[in-house]
NUTI-566199 format. One record per residue: residue in one letter; residue number from 1; z, y, x of N, C-alpha, C in turn. Coordinates in nm, 4 decimals. Layout:
<nodes>
NODE code pos     n.zz     n.yy     n.xx    ca.zz    ca.yy    ca.xx     c.zz     c.yy     c.xx
NODE    A NUM        Z        Y        X        Z        Y        X        Z        Y        X
...
</nodes>
This chain:
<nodes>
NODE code pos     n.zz     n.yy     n.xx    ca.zz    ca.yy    ca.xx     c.zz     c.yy     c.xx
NODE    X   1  14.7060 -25.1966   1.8466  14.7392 -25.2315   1.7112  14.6584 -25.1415   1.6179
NODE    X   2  14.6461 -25.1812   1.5261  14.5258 -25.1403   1.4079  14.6090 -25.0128   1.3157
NODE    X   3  14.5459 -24.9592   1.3004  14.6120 -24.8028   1.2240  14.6588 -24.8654   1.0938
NODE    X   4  14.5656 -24.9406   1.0364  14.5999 -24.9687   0.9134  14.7487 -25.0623   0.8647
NODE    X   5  14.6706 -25.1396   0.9712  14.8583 -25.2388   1.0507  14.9872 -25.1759   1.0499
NODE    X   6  14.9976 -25.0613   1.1233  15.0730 -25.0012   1.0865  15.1349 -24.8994   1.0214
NODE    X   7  15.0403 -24.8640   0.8831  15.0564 -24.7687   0.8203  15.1335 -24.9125   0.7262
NODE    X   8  15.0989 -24.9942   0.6913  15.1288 -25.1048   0.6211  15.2617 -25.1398   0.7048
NODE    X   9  15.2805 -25.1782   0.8195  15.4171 -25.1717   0.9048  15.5545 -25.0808   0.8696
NODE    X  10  15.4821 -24.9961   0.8630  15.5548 -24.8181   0.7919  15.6425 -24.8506   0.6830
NODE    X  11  15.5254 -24.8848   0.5626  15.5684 -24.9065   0.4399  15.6872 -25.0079   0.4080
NODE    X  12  15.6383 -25.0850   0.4844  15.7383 -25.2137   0.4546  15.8423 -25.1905   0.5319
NODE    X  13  15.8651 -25.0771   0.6503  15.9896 -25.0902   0.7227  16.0392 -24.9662   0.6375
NODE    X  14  16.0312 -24.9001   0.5441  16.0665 -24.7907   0.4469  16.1287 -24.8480   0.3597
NODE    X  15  16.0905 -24.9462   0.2840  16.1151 -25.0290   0.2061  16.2374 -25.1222   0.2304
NODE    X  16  16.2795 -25.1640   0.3342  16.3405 -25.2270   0.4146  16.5064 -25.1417   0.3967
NODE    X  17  16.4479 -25.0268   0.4816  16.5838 -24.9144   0.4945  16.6000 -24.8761   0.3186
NODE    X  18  16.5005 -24.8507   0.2699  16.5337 -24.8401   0.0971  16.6611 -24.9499   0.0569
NODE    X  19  16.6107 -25.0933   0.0622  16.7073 -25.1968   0.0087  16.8819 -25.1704   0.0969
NODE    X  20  16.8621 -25.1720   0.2309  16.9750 -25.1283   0.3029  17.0361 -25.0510   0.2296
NODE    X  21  17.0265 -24.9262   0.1998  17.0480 -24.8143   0.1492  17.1335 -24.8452   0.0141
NODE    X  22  17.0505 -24.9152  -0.0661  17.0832 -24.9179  -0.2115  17.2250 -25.0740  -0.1751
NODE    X  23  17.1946 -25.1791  -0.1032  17.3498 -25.2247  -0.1019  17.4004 -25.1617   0.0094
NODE    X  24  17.4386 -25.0570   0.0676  17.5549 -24.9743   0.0900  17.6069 -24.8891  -0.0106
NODE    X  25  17.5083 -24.8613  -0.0819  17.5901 -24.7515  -0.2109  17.6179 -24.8164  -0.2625
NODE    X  26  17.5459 -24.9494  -0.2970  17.6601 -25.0246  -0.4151  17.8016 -25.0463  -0.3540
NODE    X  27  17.7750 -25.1259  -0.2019  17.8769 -25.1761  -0.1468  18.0087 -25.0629  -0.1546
NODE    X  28  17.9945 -24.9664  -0.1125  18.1126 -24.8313  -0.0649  18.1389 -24.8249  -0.2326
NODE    X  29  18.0514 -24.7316  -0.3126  18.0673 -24.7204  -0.4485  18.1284 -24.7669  -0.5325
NODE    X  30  18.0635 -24.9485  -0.5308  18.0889 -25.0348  -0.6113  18.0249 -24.9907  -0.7280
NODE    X  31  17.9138 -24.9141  -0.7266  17.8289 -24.9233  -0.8561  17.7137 -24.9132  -0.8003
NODE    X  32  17.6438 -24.8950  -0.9373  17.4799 -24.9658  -0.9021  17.4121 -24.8122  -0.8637
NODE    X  33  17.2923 -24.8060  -0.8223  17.2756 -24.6644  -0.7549  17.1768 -24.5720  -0.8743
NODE    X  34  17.1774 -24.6556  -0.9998  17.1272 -24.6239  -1.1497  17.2193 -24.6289  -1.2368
NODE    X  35  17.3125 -24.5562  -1.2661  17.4459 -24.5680  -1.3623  17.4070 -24.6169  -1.5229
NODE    X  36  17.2969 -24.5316  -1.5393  17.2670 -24.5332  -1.6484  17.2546 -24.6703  -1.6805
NODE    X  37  17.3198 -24.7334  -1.7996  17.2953 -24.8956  -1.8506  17.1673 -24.9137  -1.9479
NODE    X  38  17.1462 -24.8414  -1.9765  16.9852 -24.8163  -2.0646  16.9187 -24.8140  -2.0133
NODE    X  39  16.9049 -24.7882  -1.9026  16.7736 -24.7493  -1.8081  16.6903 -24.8450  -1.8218
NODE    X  40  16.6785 -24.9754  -1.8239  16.5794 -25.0813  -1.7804  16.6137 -25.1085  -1.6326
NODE    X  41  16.5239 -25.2154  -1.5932  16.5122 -25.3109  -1.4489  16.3928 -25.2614  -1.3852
NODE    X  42  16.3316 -25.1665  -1.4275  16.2523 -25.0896  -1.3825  16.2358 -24.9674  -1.3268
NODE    X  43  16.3251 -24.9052  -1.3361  16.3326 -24.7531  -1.3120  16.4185 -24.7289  -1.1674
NODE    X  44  16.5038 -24.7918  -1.0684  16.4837 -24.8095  -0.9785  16.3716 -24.8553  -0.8974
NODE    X  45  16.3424 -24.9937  -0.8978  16.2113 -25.0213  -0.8297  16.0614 -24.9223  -0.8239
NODE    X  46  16.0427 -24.8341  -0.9809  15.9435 -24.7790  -0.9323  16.0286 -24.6609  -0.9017
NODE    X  47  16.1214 -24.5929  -0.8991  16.1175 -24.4535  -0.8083  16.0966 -24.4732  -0.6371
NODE    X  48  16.1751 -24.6051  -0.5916  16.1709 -24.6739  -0.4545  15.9654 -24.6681  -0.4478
NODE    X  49  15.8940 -24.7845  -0.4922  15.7542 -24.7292  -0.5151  15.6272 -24.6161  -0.4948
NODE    X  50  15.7547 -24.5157  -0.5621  15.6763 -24.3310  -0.5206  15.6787 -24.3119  -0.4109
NODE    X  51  15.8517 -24.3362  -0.4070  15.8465 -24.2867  -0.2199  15.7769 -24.3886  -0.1484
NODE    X  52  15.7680 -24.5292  -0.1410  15.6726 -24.5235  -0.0753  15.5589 -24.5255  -0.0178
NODE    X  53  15.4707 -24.4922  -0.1744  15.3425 -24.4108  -0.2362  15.3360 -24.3495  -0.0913
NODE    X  54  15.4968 -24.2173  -0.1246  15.4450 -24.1168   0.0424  15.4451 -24.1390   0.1549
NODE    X  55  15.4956 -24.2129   0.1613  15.4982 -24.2768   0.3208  15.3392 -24.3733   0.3224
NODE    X  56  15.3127 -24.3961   0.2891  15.1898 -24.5014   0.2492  15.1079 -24.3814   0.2549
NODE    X  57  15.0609 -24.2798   0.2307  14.9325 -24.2303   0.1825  14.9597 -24.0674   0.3383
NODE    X  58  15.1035 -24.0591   0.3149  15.1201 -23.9289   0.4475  15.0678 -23.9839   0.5875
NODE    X  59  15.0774 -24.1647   0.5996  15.0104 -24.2113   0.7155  14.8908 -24.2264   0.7153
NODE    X  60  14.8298 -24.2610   0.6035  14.7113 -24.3136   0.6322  14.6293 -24.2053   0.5895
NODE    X  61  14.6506 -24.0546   0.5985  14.5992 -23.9693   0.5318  14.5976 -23.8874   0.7296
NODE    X  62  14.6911 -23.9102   0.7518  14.7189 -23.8710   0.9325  14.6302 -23.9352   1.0152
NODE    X  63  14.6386 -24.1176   1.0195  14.5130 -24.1225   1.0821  14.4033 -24.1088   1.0519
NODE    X  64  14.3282 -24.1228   0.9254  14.2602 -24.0872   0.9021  14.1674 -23.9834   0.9146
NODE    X  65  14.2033 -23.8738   0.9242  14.2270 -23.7053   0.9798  14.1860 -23.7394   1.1289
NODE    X  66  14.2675 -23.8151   1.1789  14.2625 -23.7966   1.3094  14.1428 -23.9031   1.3840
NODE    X  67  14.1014 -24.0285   1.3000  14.0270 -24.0726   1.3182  13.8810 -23.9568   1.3250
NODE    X  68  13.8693 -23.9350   1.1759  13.7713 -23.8029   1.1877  13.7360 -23.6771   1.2919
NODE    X  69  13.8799 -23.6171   1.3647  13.8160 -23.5730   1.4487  13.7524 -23.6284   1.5708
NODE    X  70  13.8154 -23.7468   1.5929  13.7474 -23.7813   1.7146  13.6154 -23.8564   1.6819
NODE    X  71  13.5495 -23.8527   1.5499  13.4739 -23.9306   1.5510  13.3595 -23.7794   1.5530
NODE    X  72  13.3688 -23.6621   1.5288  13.3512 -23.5356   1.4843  13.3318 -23.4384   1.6425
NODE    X  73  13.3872 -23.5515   1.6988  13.4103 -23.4497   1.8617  13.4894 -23.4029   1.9223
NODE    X  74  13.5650 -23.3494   1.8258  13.7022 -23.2886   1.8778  13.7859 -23.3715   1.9709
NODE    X  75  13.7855 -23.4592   1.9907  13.8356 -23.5412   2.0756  13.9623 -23.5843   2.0473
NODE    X  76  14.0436 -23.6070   2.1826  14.2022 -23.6223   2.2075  14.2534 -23.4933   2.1639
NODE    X  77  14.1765 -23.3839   2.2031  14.2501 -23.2696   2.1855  14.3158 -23.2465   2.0480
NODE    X  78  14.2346 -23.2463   1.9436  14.2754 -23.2337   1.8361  14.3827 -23.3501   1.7581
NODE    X  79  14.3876 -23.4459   1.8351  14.4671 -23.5303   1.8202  14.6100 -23.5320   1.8784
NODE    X  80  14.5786 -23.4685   1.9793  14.7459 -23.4279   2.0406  14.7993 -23.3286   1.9917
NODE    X  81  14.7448 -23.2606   1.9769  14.7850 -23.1250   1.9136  14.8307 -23.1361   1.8280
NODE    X  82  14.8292 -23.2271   1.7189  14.8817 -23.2319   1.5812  15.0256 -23.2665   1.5829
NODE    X  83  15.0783 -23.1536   1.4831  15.2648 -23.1842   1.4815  15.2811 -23.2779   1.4289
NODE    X  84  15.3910 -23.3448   1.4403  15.4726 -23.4804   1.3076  15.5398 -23.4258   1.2448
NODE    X  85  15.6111 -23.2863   1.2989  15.7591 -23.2780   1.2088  15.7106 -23.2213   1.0756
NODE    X  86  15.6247 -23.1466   1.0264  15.6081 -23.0621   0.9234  15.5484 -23.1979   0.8501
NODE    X  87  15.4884 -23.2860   0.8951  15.4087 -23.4521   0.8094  15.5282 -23.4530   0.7511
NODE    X  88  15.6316 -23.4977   0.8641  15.7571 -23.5573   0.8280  15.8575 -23.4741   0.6987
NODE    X  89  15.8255 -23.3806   0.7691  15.9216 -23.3192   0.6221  15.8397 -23.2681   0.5118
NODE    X  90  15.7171 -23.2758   0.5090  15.6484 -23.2698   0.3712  15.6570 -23.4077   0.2556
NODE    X  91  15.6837 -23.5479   0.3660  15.6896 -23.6773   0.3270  15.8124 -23.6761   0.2727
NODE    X  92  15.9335 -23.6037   0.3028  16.0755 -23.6618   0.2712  16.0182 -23.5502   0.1711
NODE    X  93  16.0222 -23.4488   0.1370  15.9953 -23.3584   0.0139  15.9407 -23.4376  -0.0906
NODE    X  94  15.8577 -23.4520  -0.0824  15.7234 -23.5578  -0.1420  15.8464 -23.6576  -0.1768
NODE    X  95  15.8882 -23.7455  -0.1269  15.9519 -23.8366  -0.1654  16.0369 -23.7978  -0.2607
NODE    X  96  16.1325 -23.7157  -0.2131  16.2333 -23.6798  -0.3510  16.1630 -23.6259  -0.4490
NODE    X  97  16.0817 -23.5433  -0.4780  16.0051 -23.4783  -0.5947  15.9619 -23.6232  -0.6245
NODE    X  98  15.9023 -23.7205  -0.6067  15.8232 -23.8326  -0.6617  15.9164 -23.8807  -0.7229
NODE    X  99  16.0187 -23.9113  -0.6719  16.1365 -24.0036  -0.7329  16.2000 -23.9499  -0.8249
NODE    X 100  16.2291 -23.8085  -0.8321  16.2936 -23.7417  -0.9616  16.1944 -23.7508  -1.0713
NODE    X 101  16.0757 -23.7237  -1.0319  16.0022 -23.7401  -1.1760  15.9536 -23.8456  -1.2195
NODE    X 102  15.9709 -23.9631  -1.1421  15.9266 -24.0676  -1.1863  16.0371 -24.1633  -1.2752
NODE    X 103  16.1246 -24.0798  -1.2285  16.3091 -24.1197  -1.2912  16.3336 -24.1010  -1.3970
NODE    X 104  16.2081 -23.9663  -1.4026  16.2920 -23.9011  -1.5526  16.1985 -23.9502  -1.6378
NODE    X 105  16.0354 -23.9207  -1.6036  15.9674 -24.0061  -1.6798  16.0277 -24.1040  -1.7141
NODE    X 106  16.0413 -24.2180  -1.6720  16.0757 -24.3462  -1.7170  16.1963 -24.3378  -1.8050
NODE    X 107  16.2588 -24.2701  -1.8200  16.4199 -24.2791  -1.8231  16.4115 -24.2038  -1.9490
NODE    X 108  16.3286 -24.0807  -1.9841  16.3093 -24.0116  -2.1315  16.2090 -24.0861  -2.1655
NODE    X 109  16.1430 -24.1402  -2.1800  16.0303 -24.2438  -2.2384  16.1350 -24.3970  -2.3018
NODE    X 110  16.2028 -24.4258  -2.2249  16.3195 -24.5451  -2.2691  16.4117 -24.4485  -2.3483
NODE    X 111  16.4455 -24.3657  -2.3242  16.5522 -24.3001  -2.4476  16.4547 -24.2675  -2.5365
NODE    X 112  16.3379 -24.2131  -2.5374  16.2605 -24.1043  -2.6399  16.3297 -23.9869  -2.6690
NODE    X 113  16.3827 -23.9527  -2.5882  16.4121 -23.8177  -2.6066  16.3421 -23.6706  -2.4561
NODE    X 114  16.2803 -23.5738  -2.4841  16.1889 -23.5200  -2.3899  16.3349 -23.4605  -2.3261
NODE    X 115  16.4494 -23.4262  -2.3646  16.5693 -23.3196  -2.2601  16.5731 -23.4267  -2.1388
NODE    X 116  16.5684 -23.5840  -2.1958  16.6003 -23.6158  -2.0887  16.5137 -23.6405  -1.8780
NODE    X 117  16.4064 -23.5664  -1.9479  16.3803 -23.5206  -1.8303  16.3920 -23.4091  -1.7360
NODE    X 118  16.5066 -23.3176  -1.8228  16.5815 -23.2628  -1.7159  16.7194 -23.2764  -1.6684
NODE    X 119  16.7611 -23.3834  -1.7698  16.9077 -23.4198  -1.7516  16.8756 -23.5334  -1.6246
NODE    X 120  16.7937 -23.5941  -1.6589  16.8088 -23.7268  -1.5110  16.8068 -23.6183  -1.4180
NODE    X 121  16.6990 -23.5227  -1.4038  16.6515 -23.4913  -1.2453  16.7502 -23.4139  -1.2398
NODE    X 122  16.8347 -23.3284  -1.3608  16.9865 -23.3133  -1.2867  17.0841 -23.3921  -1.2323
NODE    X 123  17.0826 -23.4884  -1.2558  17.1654 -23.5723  -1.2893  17.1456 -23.6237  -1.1259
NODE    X 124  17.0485 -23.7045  -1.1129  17.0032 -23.7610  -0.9947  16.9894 -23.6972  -0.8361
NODE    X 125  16.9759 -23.5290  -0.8801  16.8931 -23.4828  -0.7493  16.9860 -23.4309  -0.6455
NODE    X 126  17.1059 -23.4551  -0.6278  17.1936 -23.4630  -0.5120  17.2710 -23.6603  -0.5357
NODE    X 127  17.2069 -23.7427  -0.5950  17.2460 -23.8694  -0.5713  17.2307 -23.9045  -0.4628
NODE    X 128  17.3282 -23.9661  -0.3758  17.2512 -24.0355  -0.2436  17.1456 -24.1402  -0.2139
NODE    X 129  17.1037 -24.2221  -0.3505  17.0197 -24.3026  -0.3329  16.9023 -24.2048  -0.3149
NODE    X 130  16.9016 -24.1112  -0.3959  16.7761 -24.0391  -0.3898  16.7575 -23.9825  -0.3091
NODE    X 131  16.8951 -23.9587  -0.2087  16.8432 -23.8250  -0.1162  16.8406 -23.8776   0.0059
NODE    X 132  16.8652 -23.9859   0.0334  16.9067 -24.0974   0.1804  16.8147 -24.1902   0.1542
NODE    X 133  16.7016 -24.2009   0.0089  16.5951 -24.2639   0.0629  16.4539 -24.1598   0.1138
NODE    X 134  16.4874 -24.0644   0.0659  16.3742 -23.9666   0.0986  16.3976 -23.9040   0.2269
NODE    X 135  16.5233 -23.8802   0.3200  16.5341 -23.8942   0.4389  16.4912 -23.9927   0.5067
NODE    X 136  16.5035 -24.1218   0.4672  16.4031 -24.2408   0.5422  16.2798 -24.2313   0.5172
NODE    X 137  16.2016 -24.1543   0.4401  16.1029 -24.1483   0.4056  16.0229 -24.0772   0.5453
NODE    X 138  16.1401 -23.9390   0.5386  16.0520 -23.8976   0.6288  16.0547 -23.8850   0.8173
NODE    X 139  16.1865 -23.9798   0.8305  16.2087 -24.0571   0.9113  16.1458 -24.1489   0.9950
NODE    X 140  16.0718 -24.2551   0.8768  16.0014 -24.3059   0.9097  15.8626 -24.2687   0.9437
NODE    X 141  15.8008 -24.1946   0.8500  15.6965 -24.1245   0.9225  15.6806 -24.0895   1.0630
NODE    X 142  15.7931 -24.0049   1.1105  15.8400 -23.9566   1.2222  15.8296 -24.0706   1.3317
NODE    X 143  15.9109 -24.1949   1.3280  15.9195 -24.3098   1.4233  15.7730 -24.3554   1.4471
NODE    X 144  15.6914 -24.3999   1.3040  15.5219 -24.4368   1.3534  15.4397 -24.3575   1.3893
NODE    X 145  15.4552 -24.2233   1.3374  15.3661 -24.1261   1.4271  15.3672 -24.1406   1.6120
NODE    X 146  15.5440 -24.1462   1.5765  15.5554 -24.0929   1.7465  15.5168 -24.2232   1.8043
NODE    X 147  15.5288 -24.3943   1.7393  15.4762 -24.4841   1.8058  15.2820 -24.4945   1.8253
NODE    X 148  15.2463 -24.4299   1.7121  15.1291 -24.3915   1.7501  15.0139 -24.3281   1.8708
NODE    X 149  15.0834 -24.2073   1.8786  15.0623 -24.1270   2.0140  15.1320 -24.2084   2.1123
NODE    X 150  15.2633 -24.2673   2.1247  15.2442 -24.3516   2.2537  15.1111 -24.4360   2.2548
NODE    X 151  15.0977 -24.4998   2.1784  14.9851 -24.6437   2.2109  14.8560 -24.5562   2.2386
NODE    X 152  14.8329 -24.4567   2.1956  14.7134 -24.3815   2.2005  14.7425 -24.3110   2.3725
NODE    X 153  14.8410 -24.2420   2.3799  14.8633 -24.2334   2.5219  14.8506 -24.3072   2.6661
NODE    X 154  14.9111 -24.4232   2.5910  14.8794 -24.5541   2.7276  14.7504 -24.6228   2.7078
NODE    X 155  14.6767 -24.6282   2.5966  14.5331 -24.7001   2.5998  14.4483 -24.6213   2.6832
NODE    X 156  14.4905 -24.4173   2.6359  14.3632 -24.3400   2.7310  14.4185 -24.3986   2.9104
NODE    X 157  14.5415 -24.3738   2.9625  14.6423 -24.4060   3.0482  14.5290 -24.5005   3.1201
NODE    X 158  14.5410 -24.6283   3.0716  14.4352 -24.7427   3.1340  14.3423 -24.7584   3.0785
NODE    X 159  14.2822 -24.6545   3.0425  14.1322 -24.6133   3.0266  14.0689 -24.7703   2.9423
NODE    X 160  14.1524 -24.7732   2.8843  14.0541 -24.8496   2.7819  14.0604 -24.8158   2.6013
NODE    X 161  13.9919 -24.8746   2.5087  13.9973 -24.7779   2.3697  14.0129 -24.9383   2.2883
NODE    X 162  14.1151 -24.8744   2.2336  14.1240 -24.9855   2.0881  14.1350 -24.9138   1.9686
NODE    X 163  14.0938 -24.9537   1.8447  14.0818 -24.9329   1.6868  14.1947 -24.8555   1.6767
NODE    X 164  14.3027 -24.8434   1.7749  14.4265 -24.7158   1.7377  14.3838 -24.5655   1.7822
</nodes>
């Protein structure tokens, strides 16, 4: 399977657990996972977006990297060697920082008032939408990496090479 395939696979299965996410909080809650009624019809969808900006760019920034060394010489080696977990939790970081400021941006730009970009990211930054999508964020990273190195494992395995 094609790197790009599934960096795009990634995204959309991020996206996926995002929507999950947001009707369980409504569902349990019974409110919307943006309280604010001013906000606009926008300011959910793009914080969902940022995050998965990171998931989108932490993969394809990984193979990429990793394409390079082996194209560079370094081989498998440098390719096995490489951790997921620190990707992974730089991606869920990344995610919540993206989403708070993209929250507040939007959200003091519709009020016009500048405090309110520290009142949302107070406001927001122990919300569970925000903090249970940026755990899938970097979750997911975690699941395609590690499906990665399998397929890369069993192609060297039977010694043959595909575009992964």
């Amino acid at each position: 399977m094609s790197r790009g395939l599934l960096v795009f696979m990634a995204t959309v299965t991020h996206f996926a657990l995002v929507v999950l996410t947001a009707g369980l909080i409504f569902y349990v809650t019974d409110d919307d996972v943006i309280v604010e009624r001013d906000a606009g019809t926008l300011l959910g969808p793009a914080m969902v977006l940022g995050s998965m900006a990171t998931v989108f760019f932490a993969l394809a920034r990984r193979f990429g990297v990793e394409d390079r060394d082996v194209r560079e010489g370094s081989g498998a080696d440098g390719v096995r060697h490489r951790r997921i977990l620190p990707l992974a939790l730089l991606t869920a970081l990344a995610s919540y920082v993206l989403m708070l400021v993209i929250g507040s941006l939007i959200y003091s730009f519709e009020r016009n008032e500048a405090v309110w970009l520290v009142l949302f990211a107070g406001r927001y930054s122990h919300s569970p939408f925000v903090v249970v999508t940026s755990i899938w964020a970097g979750v997911v990273v975690t699941v395609f990496l590690v499906l990665a190195r399998v397929e890369t494992a069993r192609q060297q395995r039977d010694g043959r090479h595909d575009d992964l």
